[in-house]
N, CA, C and O of each residue as an XYZ file, in Angstrom:
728
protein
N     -34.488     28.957     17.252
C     -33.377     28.018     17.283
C     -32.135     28.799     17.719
O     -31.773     29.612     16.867
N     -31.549     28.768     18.593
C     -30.580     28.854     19.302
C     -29.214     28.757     18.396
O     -29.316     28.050     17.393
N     -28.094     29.312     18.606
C     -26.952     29.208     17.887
C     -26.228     27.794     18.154
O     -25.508     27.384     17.244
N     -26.352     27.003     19.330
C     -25.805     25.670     19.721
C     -26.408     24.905     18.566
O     -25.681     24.570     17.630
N     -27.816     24.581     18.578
C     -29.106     23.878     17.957
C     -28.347     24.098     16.097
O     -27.858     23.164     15.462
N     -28.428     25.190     15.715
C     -27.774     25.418     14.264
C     -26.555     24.472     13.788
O     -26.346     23.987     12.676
N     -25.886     24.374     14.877
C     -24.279     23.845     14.294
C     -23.863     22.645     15.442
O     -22.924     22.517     16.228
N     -25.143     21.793     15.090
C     -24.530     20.632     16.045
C     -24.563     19.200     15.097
O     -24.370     18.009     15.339
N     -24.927     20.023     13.848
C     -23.869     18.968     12.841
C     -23.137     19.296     11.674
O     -23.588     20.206     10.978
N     -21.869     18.606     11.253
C     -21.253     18.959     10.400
C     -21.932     19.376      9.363
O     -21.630     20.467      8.880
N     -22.830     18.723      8.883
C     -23.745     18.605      7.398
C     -24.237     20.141      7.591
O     -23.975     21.024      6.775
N     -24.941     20.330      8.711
C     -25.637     22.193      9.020
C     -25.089     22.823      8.240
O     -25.346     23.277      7.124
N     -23.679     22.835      9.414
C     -22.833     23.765      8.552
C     -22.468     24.153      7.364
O     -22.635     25.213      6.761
N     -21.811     22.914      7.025
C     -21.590     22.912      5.232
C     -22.912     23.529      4.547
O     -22.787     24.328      3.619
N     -24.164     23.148      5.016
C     -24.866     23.789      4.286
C     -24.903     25.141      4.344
O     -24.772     25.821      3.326
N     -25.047     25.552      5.288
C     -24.834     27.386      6.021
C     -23.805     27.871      5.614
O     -23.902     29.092      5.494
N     -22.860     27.473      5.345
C     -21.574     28.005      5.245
C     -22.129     27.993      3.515
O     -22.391     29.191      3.404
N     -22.399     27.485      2.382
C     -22.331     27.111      1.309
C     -23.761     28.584      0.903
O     -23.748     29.504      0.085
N     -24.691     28.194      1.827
C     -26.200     29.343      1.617
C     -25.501     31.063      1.982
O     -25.615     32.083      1.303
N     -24.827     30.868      3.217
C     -24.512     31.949      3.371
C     -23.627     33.044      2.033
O     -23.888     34.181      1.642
N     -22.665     32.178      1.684
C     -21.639     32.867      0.052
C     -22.644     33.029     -0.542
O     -22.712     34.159     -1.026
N     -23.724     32.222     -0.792
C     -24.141     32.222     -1.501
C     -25.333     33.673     -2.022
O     -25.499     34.224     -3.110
N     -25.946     33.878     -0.710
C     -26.796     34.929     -0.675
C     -26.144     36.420     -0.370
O     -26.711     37.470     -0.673
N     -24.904     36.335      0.257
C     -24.177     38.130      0.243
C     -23.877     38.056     -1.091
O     -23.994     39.170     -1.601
N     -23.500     37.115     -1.962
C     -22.569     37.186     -3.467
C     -23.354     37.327     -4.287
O     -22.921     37.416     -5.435
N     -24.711     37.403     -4.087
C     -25.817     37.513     -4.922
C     -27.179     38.093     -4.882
O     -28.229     37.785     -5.446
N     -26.837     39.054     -4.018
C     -28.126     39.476     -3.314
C     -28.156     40.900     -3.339
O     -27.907     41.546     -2.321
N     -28.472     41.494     -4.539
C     -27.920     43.338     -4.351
C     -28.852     43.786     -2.942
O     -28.132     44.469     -2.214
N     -29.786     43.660     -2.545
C     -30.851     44.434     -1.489
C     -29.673     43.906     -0.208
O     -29.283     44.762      0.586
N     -29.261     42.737     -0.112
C     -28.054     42.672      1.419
C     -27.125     43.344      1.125
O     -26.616     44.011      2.025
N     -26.445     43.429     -0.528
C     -25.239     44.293      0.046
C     -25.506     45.669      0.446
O     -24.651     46.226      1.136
N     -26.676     46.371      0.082
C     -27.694     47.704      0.779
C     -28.020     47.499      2.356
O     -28.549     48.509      2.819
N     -27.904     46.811      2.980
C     -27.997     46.556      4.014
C     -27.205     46.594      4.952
O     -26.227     45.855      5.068
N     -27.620     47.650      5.889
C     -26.263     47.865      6.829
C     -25.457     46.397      7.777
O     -26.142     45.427      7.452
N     -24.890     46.153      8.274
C     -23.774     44.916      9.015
C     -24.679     44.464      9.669
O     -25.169     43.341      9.552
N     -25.097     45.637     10.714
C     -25.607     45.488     12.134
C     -27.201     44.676     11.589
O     -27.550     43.529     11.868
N     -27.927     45.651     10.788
C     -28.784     44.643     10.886
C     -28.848     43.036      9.888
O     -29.692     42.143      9.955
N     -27.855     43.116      9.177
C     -27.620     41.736      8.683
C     -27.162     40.635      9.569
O     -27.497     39.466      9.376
N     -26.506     40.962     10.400
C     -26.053     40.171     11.536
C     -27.154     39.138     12.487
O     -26.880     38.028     12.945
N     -28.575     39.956     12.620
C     -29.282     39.358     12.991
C     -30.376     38.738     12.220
O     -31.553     38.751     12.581
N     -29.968     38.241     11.231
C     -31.086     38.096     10.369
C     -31.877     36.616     10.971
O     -31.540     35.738     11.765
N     -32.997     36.857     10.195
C     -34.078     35.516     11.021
C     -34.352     34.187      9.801
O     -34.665     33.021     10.039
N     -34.131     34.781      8.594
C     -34.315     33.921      7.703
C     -33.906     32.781      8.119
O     -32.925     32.652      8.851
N     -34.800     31.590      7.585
C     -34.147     30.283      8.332
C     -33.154     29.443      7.380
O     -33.902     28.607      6.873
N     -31.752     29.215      6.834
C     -30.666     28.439      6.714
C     -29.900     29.597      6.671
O     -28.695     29.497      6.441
N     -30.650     31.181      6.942
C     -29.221     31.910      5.914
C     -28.671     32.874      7.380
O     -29.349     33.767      7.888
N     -27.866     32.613      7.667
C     -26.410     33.683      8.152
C     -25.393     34.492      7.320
O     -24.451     34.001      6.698
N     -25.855     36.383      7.428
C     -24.994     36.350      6.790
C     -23.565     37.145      7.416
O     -23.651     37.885      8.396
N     -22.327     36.899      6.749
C     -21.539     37.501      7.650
C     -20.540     38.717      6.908
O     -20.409     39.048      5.729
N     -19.955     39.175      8.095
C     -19.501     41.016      7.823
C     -18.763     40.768      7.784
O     -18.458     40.087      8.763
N     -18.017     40.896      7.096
C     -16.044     40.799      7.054
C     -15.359     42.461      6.253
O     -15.432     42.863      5.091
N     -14.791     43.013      7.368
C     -14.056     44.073      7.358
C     -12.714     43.935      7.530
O     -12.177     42.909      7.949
N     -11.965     45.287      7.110
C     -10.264     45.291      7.533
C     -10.219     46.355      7.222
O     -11.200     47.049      6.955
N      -8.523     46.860      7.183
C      -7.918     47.914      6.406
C      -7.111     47.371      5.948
O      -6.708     46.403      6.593
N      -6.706     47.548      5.156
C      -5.906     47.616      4.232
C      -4.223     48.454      4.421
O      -4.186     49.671      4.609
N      -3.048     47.696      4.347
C      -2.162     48.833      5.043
C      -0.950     48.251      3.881
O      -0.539     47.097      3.764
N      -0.560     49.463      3.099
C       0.111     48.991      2.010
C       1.531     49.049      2.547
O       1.890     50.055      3.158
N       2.412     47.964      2.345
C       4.003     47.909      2.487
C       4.537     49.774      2.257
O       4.131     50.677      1.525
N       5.507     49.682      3.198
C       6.444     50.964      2.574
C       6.993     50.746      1.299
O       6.888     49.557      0.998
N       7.450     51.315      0.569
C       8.314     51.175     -0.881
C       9.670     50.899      0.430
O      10.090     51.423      1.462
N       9.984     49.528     -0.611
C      11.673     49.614     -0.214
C      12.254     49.301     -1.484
O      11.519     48.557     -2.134
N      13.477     49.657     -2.148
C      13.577     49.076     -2.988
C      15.110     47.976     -2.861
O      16.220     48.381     -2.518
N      14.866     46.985     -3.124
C      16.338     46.041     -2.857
C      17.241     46.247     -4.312
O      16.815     46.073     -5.454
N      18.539     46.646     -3.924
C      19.548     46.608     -4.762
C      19.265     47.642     -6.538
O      19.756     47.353     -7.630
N      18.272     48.895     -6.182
C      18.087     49.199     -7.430
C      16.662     48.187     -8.307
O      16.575     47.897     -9.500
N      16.193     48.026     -7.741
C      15.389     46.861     -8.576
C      15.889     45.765     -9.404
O      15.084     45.093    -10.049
N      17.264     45.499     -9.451
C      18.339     44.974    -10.234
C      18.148     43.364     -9.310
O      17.838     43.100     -8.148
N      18.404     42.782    -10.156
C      18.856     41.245     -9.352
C      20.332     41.161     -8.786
O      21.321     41.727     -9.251
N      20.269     40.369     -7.733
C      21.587     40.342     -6.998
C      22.362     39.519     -7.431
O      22.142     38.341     -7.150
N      23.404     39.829     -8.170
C      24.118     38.562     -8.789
C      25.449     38.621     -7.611
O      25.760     39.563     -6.883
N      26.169     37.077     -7.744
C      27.426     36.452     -6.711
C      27.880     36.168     -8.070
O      27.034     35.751     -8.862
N      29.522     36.388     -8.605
C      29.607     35.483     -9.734
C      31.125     34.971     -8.881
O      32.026     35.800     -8.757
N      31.295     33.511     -8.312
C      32.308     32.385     -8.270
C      33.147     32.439     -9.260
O      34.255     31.981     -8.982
N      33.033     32.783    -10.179
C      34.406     32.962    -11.525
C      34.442     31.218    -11.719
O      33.620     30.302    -11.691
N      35.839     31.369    -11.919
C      36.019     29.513    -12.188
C      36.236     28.748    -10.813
O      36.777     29.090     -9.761
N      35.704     27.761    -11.162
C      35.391     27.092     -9.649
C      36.241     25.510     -9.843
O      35.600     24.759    -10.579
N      37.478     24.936     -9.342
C      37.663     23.492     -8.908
C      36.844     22.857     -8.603
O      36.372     22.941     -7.470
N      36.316     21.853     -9.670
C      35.499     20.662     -8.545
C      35.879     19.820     -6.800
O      35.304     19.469     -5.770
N      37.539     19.862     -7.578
C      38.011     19.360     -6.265
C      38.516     20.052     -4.945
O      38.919     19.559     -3.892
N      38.324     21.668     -5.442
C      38.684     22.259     -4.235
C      37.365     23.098     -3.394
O      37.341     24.027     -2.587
N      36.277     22.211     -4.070
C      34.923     22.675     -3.638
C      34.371     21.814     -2.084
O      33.769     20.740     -2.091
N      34.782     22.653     -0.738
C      35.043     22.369      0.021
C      33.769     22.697      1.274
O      33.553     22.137      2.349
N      33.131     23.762      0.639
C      31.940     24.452      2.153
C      33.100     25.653      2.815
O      32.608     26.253      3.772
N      34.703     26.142      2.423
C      35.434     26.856      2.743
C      35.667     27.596      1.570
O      35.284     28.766      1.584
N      36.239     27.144      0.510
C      36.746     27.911     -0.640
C      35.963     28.536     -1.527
O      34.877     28.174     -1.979
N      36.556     29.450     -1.734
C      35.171     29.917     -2.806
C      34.196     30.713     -2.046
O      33.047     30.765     -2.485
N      34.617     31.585     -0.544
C      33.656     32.292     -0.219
C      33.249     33.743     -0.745
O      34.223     34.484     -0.884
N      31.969     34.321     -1.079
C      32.167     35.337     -2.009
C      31.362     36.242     -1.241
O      30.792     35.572     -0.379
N      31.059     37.415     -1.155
C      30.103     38.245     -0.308
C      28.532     38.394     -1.006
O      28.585     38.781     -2.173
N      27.652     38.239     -0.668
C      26.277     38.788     -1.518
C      26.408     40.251     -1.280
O      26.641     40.722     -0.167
N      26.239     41.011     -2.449
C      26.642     42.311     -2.051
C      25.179     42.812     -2.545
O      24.802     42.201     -3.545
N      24.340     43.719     -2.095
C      23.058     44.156     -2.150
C      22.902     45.546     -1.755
O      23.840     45.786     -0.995
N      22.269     46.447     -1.880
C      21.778     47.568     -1.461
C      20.249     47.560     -0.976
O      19.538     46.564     -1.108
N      19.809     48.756     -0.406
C      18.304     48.357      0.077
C      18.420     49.745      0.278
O      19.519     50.259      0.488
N      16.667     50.829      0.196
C      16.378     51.282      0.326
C      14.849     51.688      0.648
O      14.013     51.567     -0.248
N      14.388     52.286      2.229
C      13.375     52.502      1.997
C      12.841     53.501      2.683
O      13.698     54.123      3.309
N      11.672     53.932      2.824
C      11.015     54.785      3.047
C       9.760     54.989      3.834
O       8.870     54.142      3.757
N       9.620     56.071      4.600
C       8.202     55.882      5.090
C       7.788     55.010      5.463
O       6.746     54.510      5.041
N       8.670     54.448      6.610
C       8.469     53.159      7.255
C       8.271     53.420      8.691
O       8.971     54.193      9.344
N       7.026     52.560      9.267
C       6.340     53.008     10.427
C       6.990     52.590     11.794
O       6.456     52.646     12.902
N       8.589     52.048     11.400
C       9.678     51.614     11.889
C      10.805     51.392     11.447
O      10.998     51.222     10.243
N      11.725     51.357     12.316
C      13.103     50.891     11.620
C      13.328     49.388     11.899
O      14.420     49.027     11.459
N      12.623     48.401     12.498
C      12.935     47.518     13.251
C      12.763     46.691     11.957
O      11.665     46.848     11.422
N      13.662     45.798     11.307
C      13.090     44.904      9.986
C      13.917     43.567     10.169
O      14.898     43.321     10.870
N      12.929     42.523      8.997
C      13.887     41.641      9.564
C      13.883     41.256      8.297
O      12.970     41.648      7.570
N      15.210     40.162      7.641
C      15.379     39.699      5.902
C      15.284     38.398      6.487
O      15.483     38.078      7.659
N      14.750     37.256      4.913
C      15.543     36.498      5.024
C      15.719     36.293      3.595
O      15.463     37.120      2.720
N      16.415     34.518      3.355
C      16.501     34.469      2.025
C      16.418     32.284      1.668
O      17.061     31.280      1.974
N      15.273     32.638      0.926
C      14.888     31.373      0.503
C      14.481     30.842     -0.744
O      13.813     31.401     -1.614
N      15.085     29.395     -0.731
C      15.045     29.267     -2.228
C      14.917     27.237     -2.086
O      14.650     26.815     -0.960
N      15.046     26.566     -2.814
C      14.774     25.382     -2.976
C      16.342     24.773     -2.713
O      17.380     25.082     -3.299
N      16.081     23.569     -1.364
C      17.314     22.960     -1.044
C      18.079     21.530     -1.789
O      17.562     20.685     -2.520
N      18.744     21.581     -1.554
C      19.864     20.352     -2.610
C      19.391     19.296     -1.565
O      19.347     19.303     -0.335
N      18.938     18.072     -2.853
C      18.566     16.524     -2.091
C      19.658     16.211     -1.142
O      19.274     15.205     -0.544
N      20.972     16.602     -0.642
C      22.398     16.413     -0.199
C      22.377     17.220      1.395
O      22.826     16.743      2.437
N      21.643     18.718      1.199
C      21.786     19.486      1.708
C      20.865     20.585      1.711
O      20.896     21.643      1.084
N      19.761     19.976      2.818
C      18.268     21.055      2.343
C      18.626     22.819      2.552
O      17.807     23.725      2.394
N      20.370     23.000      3.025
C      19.984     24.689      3.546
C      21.094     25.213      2.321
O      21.723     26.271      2.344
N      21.142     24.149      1.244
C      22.233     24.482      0.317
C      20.951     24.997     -0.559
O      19.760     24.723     -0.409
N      21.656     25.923     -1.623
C      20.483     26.336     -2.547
C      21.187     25.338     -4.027
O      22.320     25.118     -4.453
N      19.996     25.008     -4.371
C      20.445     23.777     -5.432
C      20.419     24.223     -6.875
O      19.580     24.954     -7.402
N      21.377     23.716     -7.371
C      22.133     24.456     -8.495
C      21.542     23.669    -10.164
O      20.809     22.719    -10.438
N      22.148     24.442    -10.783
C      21.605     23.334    -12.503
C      23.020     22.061    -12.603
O      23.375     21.458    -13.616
N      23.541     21.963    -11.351
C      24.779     20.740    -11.675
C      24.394     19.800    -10.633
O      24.511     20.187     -9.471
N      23.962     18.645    -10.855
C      24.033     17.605    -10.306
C      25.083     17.234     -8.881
O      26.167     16.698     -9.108
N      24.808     17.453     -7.897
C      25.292     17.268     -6.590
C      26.329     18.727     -5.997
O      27.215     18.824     -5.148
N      25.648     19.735     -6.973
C      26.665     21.091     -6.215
C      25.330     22.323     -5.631
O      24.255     22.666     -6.123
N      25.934     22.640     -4.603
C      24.991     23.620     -4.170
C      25.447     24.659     -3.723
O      26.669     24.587     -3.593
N      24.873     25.927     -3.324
C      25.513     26.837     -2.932
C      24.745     26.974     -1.143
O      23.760     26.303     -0.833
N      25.287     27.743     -0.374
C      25.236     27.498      1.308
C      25.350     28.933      1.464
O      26.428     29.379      1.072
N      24.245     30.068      2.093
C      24.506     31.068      2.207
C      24.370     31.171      4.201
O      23.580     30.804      5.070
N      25.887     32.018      4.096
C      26.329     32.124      5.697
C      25.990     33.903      6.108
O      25.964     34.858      5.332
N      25.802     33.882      7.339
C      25.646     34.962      8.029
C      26.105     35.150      9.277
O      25.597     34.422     10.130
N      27.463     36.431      9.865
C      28.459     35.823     10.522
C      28.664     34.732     10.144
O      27.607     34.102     10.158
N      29.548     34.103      9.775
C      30.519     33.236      9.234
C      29.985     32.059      9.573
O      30.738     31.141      9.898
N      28.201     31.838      9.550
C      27.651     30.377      9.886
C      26.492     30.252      9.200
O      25.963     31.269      8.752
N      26.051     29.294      9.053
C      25.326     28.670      8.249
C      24.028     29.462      8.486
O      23.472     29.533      9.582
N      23.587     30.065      7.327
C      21.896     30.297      7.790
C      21.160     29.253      7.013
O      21.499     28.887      5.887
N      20.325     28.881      7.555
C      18.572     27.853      6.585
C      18.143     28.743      6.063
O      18.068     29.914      6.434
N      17.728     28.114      4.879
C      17.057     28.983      3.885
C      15.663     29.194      4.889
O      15.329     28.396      5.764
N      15.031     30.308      4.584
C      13.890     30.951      4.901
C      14.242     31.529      6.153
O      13.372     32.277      6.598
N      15.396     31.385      6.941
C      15.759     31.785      8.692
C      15.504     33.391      8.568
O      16.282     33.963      7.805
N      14.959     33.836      8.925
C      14.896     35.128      9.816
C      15.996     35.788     10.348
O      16.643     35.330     11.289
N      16.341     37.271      9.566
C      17.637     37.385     10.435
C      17.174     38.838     10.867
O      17.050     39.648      9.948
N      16.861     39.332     12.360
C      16.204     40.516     12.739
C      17.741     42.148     12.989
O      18.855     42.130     13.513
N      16.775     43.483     12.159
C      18.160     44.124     11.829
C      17.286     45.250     12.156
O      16.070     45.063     12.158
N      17.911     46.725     12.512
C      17.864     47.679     12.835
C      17.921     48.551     11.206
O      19.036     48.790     10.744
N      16.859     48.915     10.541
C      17.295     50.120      9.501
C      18.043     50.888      9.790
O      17.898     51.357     10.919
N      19.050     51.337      9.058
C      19.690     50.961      7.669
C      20.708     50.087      7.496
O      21.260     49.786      6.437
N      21.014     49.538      9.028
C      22.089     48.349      8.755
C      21.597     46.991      8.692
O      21.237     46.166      9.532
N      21.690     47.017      7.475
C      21.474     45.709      6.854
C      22.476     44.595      6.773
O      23.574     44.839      6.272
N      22.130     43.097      7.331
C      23.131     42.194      7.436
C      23.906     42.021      6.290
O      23.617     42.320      5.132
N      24.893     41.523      6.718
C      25.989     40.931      4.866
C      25.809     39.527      5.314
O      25.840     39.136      6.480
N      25.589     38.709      4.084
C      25.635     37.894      3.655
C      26.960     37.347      3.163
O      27.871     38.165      3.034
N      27.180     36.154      2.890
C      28.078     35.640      2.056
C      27.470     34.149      1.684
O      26.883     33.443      2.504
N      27.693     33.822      0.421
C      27.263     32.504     -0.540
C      29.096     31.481     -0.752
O      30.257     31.888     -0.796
N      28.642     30.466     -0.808
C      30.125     29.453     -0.872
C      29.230     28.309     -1.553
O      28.055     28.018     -1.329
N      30.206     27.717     -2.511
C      29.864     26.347     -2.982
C      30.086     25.263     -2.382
O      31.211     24.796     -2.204
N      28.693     24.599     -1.895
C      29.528     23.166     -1.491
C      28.656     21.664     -2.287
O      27.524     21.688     -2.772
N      29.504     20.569     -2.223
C      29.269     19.807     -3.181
C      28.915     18.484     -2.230
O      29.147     18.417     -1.023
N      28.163     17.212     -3.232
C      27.425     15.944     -2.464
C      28.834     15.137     -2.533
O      29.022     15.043     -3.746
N      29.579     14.705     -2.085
C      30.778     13.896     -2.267
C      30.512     12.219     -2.915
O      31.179     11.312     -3.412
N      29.544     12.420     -2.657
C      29.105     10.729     -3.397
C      28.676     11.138     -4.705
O      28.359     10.197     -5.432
N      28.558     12.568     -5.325
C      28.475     12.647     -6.893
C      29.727     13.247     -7.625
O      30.530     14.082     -7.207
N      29.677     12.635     -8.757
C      30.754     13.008     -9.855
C      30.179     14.174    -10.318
O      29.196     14.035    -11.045
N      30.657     15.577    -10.006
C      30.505     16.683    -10.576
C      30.750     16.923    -12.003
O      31.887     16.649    -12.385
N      29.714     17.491    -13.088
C      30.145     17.428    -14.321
C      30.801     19.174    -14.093
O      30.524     19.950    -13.178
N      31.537     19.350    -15.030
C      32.032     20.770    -15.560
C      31.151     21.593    -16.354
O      30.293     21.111    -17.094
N      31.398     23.100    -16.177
C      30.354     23.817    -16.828
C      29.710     24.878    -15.813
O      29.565     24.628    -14.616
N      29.301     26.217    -16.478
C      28.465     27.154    -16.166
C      27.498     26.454    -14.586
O      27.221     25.259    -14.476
N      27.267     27.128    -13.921
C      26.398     26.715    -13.148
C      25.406     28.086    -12.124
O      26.015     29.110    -11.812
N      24.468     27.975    -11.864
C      23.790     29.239    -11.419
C      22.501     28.545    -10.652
O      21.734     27.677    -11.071
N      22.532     29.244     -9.359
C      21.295     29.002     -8.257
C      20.283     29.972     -7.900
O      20.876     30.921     -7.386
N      19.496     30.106     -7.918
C      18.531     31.315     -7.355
C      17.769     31.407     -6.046
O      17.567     30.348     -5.452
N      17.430     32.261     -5.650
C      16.852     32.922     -4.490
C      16.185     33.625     -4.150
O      16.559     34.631     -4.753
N      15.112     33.990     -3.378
C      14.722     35.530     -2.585
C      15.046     35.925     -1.827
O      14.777     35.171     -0.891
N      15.560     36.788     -1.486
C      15.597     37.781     -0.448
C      14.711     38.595     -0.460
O      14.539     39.384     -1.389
N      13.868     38.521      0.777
C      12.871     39.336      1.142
C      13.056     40.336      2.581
O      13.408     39.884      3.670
N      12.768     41.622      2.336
C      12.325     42.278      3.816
C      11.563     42.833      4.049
O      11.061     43.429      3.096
N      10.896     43.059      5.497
C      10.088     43.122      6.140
C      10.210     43.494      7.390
O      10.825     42.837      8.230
N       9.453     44.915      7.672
C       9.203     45.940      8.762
C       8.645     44.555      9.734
O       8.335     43.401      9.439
N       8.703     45.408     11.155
C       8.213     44.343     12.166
C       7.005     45.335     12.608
O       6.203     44.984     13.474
């Protein structure tokens, strides 16, 4: 039977696909068995298959000390909460090492405000925070590509849903910032 003939119906497959896990995951004499000749095996439903890689572990980088990146807004006007006022810098450090390049790229993502999906959404009902890069709006998860060790600056600003009555009080948003060698 021919490899066309095997998989010219869905049902085959599912079964092959289901026999195959089934017999490498349970079969000490195949996992003794070199690739090459498992590859051709004749048994009739069973294919089994070789799956290799390497393995290539991240460089250590470490962001900001291992410390979380805090922005603290101090006291904030509801009414002078504009998408202008209130701009604050994300201030971060980064360090890394033994990296098989300098070429990296960050970004930073977190869950968007029903108002404003690239706002990061806050514990207050219609306020969010909007993190800019050069002095414009980035989307959460955007890609921003950087040369080690200069790392972009950020800046975070509050902006608010104008069709909600902002209550008063503590308020705090979260995020990742992640980076990544190219």
């Amino acid at each position: 039977m021919d490899m066309e003939q095997r998989f010219n119906t869905s049902k085959a497959v599912l079964i092959l696909l289901m026999t195959t896990f089934t017999g490498v995951l349970s079969s000490a004499a195949v996992a003794n068995t070199p690739p090459t000749a498992r590859a051709g095996s004749t048994i009739p439903g069973i294919v089994y298959v070789y799956i290799s890689g390497n393995v290539i572990a991240p460089p250590p980088c470490v962001i900001n000390g291992g410390k979380t990146i805090e922005v603290d807004f101090g006291e904030v006007m509801s009414t002078r909460i504009d998408g202008v006022n209130y701009k604050k810098p994300i201030t971060y450090s980064a360090e890394c090492r033994k990296m098989p390049t300098n070429t990296m790229k960050v970004s930073i993502s977190g869950n968007g405000t029903g108002f404003d999906s690239n706002a990061l959404t806050t514990n207050i009902t219609g306020l969010g925070v909007r993190i800019l890069y050069q002095n414009k709006l980035l989307r959460l998860g955007q890609e921003v590509n950087f040369t080690y060790p200069n790392f972009p600056q950020f800046e975070a600003i509050p902006v608010r849903d104008y069709s909600a009555s902002l209550t008063g009080g503590d308020f705090y948003a979260t995020a990742t910032l992640r980076v990544e060698y190219q």
